[in-house]
N, C-alpha and C positions, 0 to 999 in steps of 0.2 A: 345506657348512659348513667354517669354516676349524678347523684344530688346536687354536685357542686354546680355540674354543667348547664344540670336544669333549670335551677334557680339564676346563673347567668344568662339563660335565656329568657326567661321570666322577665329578667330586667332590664335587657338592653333590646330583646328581639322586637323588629318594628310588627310585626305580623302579630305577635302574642298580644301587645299593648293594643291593634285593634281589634282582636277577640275581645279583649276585657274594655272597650272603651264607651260612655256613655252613648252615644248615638250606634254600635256597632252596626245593627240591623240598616239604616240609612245608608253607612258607609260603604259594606260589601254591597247592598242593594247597586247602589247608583254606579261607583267605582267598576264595579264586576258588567253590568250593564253597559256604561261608554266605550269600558278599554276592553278587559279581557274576551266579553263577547260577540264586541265587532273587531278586535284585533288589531284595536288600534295603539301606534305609539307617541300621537302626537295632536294636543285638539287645544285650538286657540281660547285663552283667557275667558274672550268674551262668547265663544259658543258653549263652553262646557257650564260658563255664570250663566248661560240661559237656561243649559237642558237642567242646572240646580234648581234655579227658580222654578222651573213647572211642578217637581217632585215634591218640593216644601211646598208649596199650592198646594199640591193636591194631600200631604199628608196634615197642614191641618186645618182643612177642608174637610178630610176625612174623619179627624180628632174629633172637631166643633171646639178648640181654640188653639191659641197660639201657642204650637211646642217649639217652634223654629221661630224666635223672632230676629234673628240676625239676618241680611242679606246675604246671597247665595256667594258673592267674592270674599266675605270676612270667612266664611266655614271651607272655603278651598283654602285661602292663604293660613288659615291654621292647619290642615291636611298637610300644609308643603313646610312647613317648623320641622326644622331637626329634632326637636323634641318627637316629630309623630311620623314623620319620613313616610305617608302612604301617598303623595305626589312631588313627582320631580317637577319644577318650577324651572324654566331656560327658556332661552330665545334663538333660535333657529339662523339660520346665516342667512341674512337679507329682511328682516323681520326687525321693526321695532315694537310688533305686540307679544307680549310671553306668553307661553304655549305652558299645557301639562302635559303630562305623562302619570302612568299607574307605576308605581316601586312593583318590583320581584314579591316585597312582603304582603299586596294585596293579592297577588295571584295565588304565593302559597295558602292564604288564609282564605278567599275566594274558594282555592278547589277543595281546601278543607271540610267547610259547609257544605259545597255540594253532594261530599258523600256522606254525612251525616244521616240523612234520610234514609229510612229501609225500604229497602226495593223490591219490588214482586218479585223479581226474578232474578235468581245471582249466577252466571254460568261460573263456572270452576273447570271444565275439561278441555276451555282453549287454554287456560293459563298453566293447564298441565302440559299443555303438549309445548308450548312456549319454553316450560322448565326444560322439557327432554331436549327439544333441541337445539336452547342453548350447550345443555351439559356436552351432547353429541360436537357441538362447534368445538366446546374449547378440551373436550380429550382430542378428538382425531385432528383438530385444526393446530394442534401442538407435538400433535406426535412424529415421530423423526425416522420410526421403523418403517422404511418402505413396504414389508410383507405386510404389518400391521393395518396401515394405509389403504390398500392395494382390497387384502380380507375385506375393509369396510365399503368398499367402491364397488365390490363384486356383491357384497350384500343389499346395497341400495338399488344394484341393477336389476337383480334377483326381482325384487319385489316389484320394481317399475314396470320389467316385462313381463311378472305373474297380472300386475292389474292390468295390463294392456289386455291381456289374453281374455281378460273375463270381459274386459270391455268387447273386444270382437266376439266374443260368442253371445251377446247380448248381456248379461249381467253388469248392468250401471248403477251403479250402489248412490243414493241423492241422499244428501245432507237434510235430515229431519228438523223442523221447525225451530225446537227448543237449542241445537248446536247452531242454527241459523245466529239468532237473539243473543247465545254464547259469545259468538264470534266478534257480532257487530257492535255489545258492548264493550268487549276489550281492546276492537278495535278504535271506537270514539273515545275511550278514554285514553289511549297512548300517545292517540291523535294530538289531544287536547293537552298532554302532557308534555309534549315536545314542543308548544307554541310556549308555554309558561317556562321551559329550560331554555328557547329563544331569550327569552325578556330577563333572564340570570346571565346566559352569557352574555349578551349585550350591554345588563349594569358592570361586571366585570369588567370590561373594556371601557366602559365609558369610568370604573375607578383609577384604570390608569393615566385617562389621559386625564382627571382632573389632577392627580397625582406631578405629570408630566408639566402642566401647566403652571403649577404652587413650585416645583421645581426650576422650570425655567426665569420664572420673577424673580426666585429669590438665589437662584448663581453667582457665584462671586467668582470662580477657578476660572480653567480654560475651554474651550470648545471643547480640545479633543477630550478631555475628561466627560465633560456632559455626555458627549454622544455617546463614549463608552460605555457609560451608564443607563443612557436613555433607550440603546440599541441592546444591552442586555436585559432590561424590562420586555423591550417588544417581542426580545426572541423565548423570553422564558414563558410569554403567555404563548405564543404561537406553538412554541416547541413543546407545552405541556400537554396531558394527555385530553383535558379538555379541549386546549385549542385546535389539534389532530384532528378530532372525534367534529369538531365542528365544521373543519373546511371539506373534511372527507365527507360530510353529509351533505353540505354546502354542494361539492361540486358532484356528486351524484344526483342534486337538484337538477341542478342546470341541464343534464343533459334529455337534451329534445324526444330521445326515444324512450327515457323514464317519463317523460312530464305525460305521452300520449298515452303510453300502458298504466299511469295512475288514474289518471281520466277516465278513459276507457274503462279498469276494472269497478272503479267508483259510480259511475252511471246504473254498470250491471248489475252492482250491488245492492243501489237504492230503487232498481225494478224487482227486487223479488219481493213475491207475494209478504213473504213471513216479516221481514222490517217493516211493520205498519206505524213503529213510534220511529222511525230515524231522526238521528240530529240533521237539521237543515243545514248546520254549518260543515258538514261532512262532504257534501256537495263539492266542495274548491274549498277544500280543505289546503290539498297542495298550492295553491295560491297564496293561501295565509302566510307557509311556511317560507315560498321565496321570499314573499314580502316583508318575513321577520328575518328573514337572512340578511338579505339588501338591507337594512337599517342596522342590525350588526356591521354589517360591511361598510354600512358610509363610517359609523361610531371607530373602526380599526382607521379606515382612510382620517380622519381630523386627525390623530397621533402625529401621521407626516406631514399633514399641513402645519400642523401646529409648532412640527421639530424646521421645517423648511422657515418658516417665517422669524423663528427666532435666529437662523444665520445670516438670513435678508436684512434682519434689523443688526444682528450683532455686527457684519461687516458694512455696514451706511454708520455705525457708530467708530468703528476702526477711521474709518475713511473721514470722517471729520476730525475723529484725534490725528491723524498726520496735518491735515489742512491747517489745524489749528496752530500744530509744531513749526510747518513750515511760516506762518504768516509770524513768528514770531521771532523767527529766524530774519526773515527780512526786516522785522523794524527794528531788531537790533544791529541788522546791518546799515540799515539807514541815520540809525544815530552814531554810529561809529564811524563813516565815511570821510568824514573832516578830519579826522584825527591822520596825525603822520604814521608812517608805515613800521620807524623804529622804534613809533609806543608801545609796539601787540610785539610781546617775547609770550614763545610756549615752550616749555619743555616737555620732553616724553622722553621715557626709560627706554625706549629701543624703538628701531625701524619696524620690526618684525615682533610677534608674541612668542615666547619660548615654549613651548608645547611638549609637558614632559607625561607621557600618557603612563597607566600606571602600571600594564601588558609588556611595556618594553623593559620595565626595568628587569636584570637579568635576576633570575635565582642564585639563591646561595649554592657554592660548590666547596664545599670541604678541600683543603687541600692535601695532599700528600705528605706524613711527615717522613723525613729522611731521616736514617740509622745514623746517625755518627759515629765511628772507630777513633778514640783518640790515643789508643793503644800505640807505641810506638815500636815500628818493628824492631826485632832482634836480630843480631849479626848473620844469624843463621838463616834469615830470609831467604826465599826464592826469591831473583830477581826479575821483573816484567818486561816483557815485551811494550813499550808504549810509544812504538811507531807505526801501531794503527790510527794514533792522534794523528798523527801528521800528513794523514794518507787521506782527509776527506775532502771531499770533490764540493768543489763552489762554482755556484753558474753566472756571471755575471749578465744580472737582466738588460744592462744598459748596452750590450754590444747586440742583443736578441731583438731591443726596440730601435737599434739601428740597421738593423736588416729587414724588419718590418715596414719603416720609415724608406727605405730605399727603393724596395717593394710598388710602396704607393705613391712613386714621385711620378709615374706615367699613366697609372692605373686608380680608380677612385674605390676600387676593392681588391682586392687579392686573398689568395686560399693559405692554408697552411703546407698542403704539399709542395707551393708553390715558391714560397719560401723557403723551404728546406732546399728544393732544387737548386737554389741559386747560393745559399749558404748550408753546405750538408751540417747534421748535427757531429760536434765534437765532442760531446760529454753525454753521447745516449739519451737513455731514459731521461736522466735529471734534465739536462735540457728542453727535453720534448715536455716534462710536465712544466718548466717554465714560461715554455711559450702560452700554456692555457692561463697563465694569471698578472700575463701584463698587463699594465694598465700607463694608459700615456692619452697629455690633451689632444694629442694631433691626428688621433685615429682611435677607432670603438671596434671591441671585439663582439661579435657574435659567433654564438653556438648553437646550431640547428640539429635538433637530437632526433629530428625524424632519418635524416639521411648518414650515413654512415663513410670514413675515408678509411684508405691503411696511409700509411705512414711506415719507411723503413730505414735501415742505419744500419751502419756498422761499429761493432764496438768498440771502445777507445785500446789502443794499441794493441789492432790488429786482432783476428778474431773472426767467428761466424758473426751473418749480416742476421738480422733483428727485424720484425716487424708488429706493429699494433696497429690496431682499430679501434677507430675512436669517432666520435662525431664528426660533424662537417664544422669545421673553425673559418668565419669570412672573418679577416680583419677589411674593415672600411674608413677611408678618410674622413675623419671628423669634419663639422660643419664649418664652412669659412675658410678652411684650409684648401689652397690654390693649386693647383696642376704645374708642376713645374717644369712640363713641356710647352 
């Protein structure tokens, strides 16, 4: 850590400021006593102002005078000042008496002290073997080389079946005293160390929803914005690696066949001879941890209650502003009711709203510039041929939708081969493409591109017969339009 960092710890960290605070010993005493070592997150006003007052009894009792002369509720509600942040002060849903709680920074500073003291005996060869196999998790739990994999599963086997064998031929290797002691303190303090990152992730959670709350008050925009925002909060704590790491422990709590093989190996553990100092709280240990789980969990559940109630309230306020709209609509029709009906002119710019979206408008399309020759030929020209002008073929659509129209005077559909049967085509192809783009009020063409027709002709003046395939063309009589059978 660099200087700058430390020094901003020094001065904002709630935990440092009670290391350094006039009463510290009192504080972590009592604090570390109610919460962190019965594991509690929640003790009403009036029982924790009692268990204060015994302690200040007894310490200046102890003194022979008065070093505590305040009442035991003035030294909590200074505890709970954002200036000293070492108890959460709130009230409970259904509760008009306020409750405490211990901050994250007593617990830091709690387990601090506790290892302070030197200890008769420090093991170091569980938290060795801890090192290897983590290291062992995260190479082969990351590696992608099947063979590589494969080598290490052959070697784990290797050794599982060498101890088996020494187990069957009698050779039972027992755990010596002192790796006993090793074990079971690194077990209680990791123990203990997981109930104190309980009560971190839990404050985490419970900053968001004060966060969510200070947000929801002070809203001015629309729902869906809120929630967009509200629901990116929820997911970026859930989806972080913190929140992962919590529910994955969380629901490997839950499950019934861990809770009995924790039990079970923790009973076994606290009958061997060599634990003669064990922690009593080792015992239902696992207990603790559901129990700090479930209080995380209720702390994530408030978030949606909290996001649910502000759309109960936001829509009960919607639904009075129309109420209000409407009753004002009626008394001003009520005062206007006498009046004659040629008083009230409105004008409006149109029936309809002209709706020019900004996708339709077309692109620019450069046009073609055309050469101009204004060169004036000379006598000695070739002369042209220019009675292929005169030669091009026009299909008159209006005699195509009278054959269509004739079509449908018995029939409320008709086909296009159908058509042609009864007027063969006279101008080929060009005709046959003009049938696909009529358009007229008294019948709709459809085109069904699944099914396929041919279509066939003869050439205009005389010739080989012609055939195409083309879709299926129904022409059908438009709506309203009568059967003229």
């Amino acid at each position: 850590m660099e200087i700058d960092e430390i020094e901003t710890l020094r001065r904002n960290s709630a935990a440092w400021r009670l290391l350094r605070a006039d009463h510290a010993p009192l504080i972590l005493y009592f604090l570390g006593k109610a919460f962190t070592e019965q594991n509690l997150r929640s003790i009403a006003a009036s029982e924790l102002a009692g268990q204060l007052d015994d302690e200040l009894a007894a310490v200046n009792e102890q003194a022979g005078e008065i070093v505590f002369p305040r009442p035991a509720k003035a030294y909590l509600e200074d505890w709970a000042r954002p200036e000293a942040g070492w108890l959460r002060k709130f009230y409970p849903p259904g509760s008009d008496e306020p409750h405490f709680d211990a901050t994250p920074a007593v617990e830091k500073a709690v387990t601090w002290v506790r290892s302070l003291p030197s200890r008769s005996f420090v093991g170091t060869e569980s938290r060795l073997n801890i090192v290897f196999d983590l290291l062992r998790q995260l190479a082969f739990g990351t590696e992608t080389d099947p063979d590589a994999r494969l080598e290490e599963l052959y070697r784990r086997r290797a050794e599982i079946d060498a101890e088996i064998g020494r187990v069957l031929a009698g050779d039972i290797p027992i755990m010596d005293t002192a790796a006993q002691r090793d074990r079971y303190q690194q077990l209680t303090a990791t123990a203990r160390g997981l109930l104190a990152d309980f009560r971190e992730v839990e404050a985490n959670f419970r900053t968001l929803d004060r966060d969510l709350r200070e947000k929801v008050a002070l809203w001015q925009g629309t729902k869906g914005a809120l929630l967009d925002d509200v629901l990116g909060s929820r997911n970026a704590i859930t989806d972080s690696d913190q929140g992962r790491s919590f529910h994955a422990f969380y629901d490997f709590l839950l499950s019934a066949q861990r809770q009995t093989e924790l039990a079970d190996l923790l009973k076994q553990v606290h009958e061997l001879p060599a634990i003669d100092d064990h922690d009593p709280r080792m015992r239902r240990i696992h207990h603790d941890w559901l129990d700090a789980g479930e209080r995380t969990q209720a702390t994530v559940r408030l978030l949606s209650e909290q996001l649910r109630k502000f759309l109960d309230d936001h829509v009960w306020l919607e639904n009075r502003r129309v109420m209000d709209v409407l009753r004002s609509i009626e008394a001003q029709a009520l005062r206007l009711r006498d009046r004659p009906a040629d008083a009230f002119v409105m004008d409006i710019d149109a029936a309809a709203p002209t709706i020019a979206l900004a996708l339709e408008r077309p692109l620019y399309r450069p046009g073609n510039r055309a050469v101009l020759d204004s060169s004036v030929p000379g006598e000695d020209e070739v002369e042209v041929d220019v009675s292929a002008l005169f030669e091009q073929v026009y299909v008159d659509p209006g005699r195509l939708r009278a054959a269509v129209t004739r079509a449908l005077q018995h029939e409320t559909h008709v086909e296009l081969p159908d058509v042609i049967a009864q007027q063969p085509l006279e101008q080929g192809l060009a005709e046959l493409v003009t049938y696909l783009t009529l358009t007229d009020p008294t019948f709709d063409t459809i085109l069904d591109e699944n099914q396929r027709q041919q279509v066939s002709w003869v050439n205009p003046g005389g010739g080989s017969r012609r055939r195409a395939r083309l879709p299926r063309v129904i022409f059908t009589r438009a709506a309203g339009q009568v059967n003229a059978a």
